[in-house]
N, C-alpha and C positions, 0 to 999 in steps of 0.2 A: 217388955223389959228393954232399956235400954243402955250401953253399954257405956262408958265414959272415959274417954284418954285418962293418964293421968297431968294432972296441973303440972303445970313447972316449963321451964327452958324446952326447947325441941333439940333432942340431939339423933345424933345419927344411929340408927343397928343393926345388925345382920341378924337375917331373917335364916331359917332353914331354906331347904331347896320347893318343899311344898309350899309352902308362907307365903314363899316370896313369889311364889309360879301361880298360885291357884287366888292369891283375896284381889278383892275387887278393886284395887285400889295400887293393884300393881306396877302401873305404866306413871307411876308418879314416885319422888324419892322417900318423901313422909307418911308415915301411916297416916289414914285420914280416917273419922268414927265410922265408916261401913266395914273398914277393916276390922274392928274391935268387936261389930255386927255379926261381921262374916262365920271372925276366928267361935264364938259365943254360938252360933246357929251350927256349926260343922261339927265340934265337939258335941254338941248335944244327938244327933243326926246320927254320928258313929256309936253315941254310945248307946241310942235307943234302938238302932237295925242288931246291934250288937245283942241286946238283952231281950231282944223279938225274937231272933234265930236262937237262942239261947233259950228261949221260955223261962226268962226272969219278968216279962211284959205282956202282957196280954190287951190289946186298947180294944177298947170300948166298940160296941157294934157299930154306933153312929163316928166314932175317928175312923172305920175301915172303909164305910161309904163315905166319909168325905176326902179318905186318901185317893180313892178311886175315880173322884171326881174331878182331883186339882193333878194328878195324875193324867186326865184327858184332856186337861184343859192348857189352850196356851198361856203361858203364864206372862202376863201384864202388871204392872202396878196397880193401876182399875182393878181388876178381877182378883188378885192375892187380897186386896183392901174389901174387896165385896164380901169374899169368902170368909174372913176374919171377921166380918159383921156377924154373921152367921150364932142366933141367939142359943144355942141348943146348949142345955145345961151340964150334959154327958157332953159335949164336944169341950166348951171350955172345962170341965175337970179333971179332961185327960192330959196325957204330957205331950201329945201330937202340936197340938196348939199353939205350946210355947215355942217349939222347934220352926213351925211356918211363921211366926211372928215378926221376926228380922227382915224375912222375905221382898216386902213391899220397901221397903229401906236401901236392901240393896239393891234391890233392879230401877232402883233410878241413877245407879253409877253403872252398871252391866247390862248387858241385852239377857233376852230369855234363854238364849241359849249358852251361854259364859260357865265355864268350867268351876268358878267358883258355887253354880249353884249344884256342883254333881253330887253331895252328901246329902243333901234332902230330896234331890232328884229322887236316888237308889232309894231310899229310906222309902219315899212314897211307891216307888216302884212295885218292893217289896210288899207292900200291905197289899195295892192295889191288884197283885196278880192272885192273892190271899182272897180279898173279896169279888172278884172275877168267878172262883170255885164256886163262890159259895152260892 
């Protein structure tokens, strides 16, 4: 899915203090579409580590092995785009998938390691140390 400015004139706005600190797109004056990416991929991220600690989410055996995998993996553009090929019918019917999906989008404006990706990081952390136990 992907996220779309709206049309019209560019004008200027103020961002909160995270907004403005954490999207990828920071060190520029314009929101530019990996921000719209970002803010789309973050909110989802909180609100599914939210509803896993929570036990309103339960994902699927195969989302925990592959949190666990993109979890050890350094994360490249190549390799998020590899991972998302990944045909398994339980992986795309979970909601893990949608949440990785921005991923490869914005690590072509951010490096691997950019604070902007710290909400899916945690997110994958979380399962990852889940399927570790197991």
């Amino acid at each position: 899915m992907i996220v779309r400015p709206p049309l019209g004139p560019k004008r200027q706005v103020r961002l909160c203090a995270p907004c403005g600190e954490d999207r990828p797109g920071r060190r520029r004056r314009e929101l530019i579409d990996e921000d719209f990416s970002w803010q789309m991929m973050a909110r989802q991220a909180h609100d599914l580590a939210d509803a896993y600690t929570a036990g309103r989410w339960l994902p699927y055996e195969d989302e925990h092995r592959w949190a666990l995998g993109l979890a050890r993996t350094y994360w490249t553009r190549p390799a998020l785009e590899a991972a998302l090929r990944d045909p398994n019918p339980y992986l795309r019917a979970g909601r893990l998938v949608r949440v990785v999906e921005p991923l490869p989008r914005i690590l072509g404006v951010v490096g691997p390691g950019d604070r902007a990706l710290r909400p899916v990081q945690a997110l994958l952390d979380t399962l990852a140390i889940r399927s570790a136990r197991s």
